[in-house]
N, C-alpha and C positions, 0 to 999 in steps of 0.2 A: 364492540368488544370492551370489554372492561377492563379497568385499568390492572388487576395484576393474571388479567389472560396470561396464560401461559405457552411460550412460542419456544419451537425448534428453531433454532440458528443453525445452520448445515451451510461449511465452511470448508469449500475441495480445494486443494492445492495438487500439484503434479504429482505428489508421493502420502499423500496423509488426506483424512477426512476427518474434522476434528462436528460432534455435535455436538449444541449445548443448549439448555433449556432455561429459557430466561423468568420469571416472574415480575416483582419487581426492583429489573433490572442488575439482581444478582443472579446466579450460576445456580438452578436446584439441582443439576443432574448434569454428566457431560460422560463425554466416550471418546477417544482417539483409537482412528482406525487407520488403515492403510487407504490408498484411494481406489477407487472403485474402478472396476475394468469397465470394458463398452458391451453395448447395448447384448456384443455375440458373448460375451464371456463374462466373467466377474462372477462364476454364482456364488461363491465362499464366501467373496463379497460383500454380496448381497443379502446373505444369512446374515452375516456378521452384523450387516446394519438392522434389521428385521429383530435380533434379537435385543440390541444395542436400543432400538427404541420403543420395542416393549416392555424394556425394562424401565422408561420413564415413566412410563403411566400414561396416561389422558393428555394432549397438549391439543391447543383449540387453532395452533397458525402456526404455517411452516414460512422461514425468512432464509430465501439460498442467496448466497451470497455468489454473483455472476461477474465474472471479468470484465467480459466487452460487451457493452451496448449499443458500441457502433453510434450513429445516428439519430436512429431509431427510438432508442429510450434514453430521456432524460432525464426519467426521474423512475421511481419504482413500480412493478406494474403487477398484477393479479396475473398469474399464470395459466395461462388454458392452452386448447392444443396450437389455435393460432401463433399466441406467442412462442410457443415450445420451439415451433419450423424457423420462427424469424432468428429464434437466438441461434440456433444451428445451423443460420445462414451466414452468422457471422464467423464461424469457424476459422475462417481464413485470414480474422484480424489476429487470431489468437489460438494460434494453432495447437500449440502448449500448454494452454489453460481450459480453453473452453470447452474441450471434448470432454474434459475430468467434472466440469461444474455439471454438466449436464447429465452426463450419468449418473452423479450422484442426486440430480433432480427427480433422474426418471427411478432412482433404487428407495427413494425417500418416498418418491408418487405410490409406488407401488405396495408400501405397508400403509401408507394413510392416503389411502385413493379421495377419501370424502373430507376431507380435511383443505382448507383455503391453503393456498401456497400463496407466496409473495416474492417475484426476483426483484433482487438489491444488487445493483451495480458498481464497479470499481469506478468505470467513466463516466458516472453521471454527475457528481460532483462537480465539475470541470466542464459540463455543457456551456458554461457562463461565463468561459474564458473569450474575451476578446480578440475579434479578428485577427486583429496586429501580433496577439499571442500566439494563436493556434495555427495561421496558413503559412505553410512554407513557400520558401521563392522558386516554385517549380512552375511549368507550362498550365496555362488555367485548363487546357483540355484532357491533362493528367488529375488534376484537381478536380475536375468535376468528373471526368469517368470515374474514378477508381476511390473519390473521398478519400484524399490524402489529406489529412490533419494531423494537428495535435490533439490526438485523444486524452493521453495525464492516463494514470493509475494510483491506486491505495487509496481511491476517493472516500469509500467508507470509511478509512483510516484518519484520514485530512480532515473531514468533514465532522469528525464526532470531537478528535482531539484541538480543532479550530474552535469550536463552540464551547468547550469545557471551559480552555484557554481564556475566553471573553464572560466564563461566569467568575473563575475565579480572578480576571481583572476587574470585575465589575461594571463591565460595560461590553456591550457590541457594537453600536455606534459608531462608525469611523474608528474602526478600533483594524489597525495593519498587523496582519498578524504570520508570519513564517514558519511553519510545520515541518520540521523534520522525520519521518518517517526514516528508520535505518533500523534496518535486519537486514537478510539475507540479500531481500530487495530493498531498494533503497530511492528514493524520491524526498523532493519536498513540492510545497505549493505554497503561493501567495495569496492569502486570504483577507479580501477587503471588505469588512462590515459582513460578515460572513457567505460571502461569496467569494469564490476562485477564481482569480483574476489571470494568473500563471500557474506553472507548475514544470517538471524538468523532464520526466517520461515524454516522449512523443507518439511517432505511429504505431509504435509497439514499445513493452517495457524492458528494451535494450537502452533504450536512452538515458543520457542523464549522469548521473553518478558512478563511481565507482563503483561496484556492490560485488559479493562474496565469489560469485562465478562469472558475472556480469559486464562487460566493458565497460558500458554507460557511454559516453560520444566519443565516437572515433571518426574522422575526416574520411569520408567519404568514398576523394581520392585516393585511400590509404587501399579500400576494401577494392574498388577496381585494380591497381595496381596490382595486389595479390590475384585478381582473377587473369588478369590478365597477363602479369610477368611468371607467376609463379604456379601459375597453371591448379590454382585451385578450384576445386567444383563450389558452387553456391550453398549447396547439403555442408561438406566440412568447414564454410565460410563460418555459416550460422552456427553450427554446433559449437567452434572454437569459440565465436564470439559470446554464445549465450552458456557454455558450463566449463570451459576452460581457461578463460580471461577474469578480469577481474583484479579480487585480490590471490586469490588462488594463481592466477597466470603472474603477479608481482613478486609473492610473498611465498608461495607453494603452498597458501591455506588458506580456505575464504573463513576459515574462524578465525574474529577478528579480538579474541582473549588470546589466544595463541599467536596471532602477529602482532601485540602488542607487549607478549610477555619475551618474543624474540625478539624485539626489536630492543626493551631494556636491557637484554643483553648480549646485544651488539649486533644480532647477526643484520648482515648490510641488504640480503633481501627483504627481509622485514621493513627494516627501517624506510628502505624506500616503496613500499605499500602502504604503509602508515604514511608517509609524508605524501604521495601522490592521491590517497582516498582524503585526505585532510586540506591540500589541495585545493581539491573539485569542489568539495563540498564547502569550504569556505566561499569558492569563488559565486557558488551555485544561489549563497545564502544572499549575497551584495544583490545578485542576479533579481533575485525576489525581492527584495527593498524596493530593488531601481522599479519594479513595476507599480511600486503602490508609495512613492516618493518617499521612502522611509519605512520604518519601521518599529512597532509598539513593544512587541510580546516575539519573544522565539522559542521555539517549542522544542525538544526531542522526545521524539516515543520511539517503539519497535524497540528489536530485543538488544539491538547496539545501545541507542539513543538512552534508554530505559538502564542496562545498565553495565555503562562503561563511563564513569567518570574521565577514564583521561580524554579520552573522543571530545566529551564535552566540554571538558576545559582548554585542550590543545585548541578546540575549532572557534573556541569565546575569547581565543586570547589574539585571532586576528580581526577580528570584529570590532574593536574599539572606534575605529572610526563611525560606525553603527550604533554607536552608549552601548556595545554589550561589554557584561564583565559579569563572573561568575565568581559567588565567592567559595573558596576551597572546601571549608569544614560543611557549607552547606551542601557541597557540589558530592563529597564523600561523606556522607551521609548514611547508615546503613538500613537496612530495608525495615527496622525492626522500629527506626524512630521516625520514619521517613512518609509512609504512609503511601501508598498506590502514588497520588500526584504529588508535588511540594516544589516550592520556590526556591531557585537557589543564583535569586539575583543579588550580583556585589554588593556594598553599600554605594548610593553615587550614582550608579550606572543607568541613563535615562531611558535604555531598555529594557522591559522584565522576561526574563528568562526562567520557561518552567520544565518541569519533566512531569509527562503525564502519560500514564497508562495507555497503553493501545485496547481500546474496548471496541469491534467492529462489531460486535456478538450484541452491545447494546444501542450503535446505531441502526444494524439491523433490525433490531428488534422496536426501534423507536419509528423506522423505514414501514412497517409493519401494520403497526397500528395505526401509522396512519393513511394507508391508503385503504386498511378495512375500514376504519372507521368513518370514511365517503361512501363507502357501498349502499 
């Protein structure tokens, strides 16, 4: 393929199907849609996409961006029917996500039948996470029936914005790097010499951080106790945990411009959703140092990360012991002088701190090219 091939990036999330067609590595065409129904239904859908990508023109390579890879794949694969069965075998890591990717695979297959597809994984990034990272202290005959791990997610995300990270320091080499991913969902990973060493999601992306609807860790014993004291079924366990907690279950909003603009003025659930998401995620960031003995560069992207200045400054101002420090006028900055990425480390601070763009759409696309280009 040549260098400004032109690729479909097809991006399902649970509620939205965003596609975008990359050249070189900007946006020529793009569509947001709703996500796409299953295999029995969706056909409004499925027009909707049919029309959405004939409206782009000619593109030479489709790149889906897939949740879980389970296993199985740990790095990006050329999609044929064999892989189609295995991804839809993993269903059951990702009950939530991966029924919507894959639909939107087979509604994408279906207007560019003779067209190369490519699936790009959230977990393949984090294949390279170390044992000591990834296995939990459970029975090894649950461990090995069932591949209980630490899988991590946002790997597209980690992966592109870790690598930008190490251009604009000038180095990858032993370069420790801490990615904060924070939107809705919300993770980070510990990137060493650009490999993922940790990261905070685990067997699913309930783990981890606070986030919008999200618990992120909660003890365990916490979720028996309710099964057991309180007579809750496993169905409303999970629902509550995964669209009712959060910051929404803190604050009564997982938008985190409106628990931030309550909490200025005073009201006291806000405040303590802003200070327990501020919290975690400090403690989350120390977490990823301790794994790569320090730390160079920390990053924020995603749509918090990216832009909510006070986030960034409230969570740099407990990180000193780390050299982070972030300096104000850089850190509020506005979009107009600021530029997609930009530095906004203190003077001093032996940490560099940057904000940079979430582009999955172009490590897809960089995913892409190069496993056509082995073919």
């Amino acid at each position: 393929m040549g260098e400004l091939a032109r690729v479909l990036v097809v991006n399902a999330g649970s509620s939205s199907l965003k596609l975008r067609v990359l050249g070189d590595e900007e946006v020529s065409a793009a569509a947001d849609l709703p996500a796409v129904g299953d295999a029995l239904g969706g056909g409004a859908d499925r027009d909707a996409v049919k029309a959405a990508i004939e409206s782009f023109g000619p593109v030479d390579a489709v790149g889906h961006r897939i949740v879980h890879g389970g296993t199985l794949y740990a790095e990006p694969v050329l999609v044929t029917g064999s892989v189609r069965q295995r991804l839809e075998s993993l269903t059951d890591l990702a009950p939530l996500h991966q029924p919507k990717s894959l639909a939107a695979l087979d509604a994408v297959s279906a207007v560019l039948p003779g067209t190369p597809a490519v699936a790009c994984f959230d977990t393949a990034f984090h294949a390279t996470i170390p044992a000591a990272a990834a296995t939990f202290a459970l029975p090894a005959e649950w461990r090995s029936r069932w591949t209980l791990r630490r899988y991590g997610f946002h790997g597209l995300s980690h992966s592109y914005v870790s690598r930008r990270a190490a251009e604009l320091a000038g180095t990858a080499a032993g370069l420790r790097v801490v990615t904060c991913h924070l939107g809705a969902g919300a993770s980070l990973a510990a990137v060493h010499s650009g490999r993922s060493v940790d990261t905070t999601m685990g067997f699913t992306p309930l783990d981890g951080l606070v986030m919008a609807t999200r618990s992120g860790s909660v003890d365990p014993g916490l979720v028996l106790w309710l099964e057991e004291h309180a007579h809750m079924p496993p169905r409303e366990l999970a629902a509550t945990l995964e669209s009712r907690s959060g910051l929404t279950g803190l604050a009564g909003t997982g938008d985190m411009r409106e628990v931030l603009a309550r909490a200025a003025a005073g009201d006291e659930r806000a405040v303590l959703g802003r200070d327990v998401y501020l919290h975690r995620l400090r403690s989350a960031i120390a977490a990823m140092a301790a794994a790569m003995n320090g730390v160079d560069v920390l990053v924020f992207t995603g749509g918090v990360g990216e832009n909510s200045p006070e986030i960034r400054y409230r969570a740099a101002a407990g990180l000193g012991f780390l050299g982070v420090g972030v300096d104000e006028s850089r850190n509020a900055a506005g979009e107009d002088t600021r530029g997609d990425d930009w530095e906004i480390t203190a003077a001093g601070a032996r940490t560099r701190t940057f904000v940079i763009a979430a582009r999955e759409d172009r490590q897809i696309t960089a995913e892409v090219r190069a496993v056509l280009s082995r073919r």
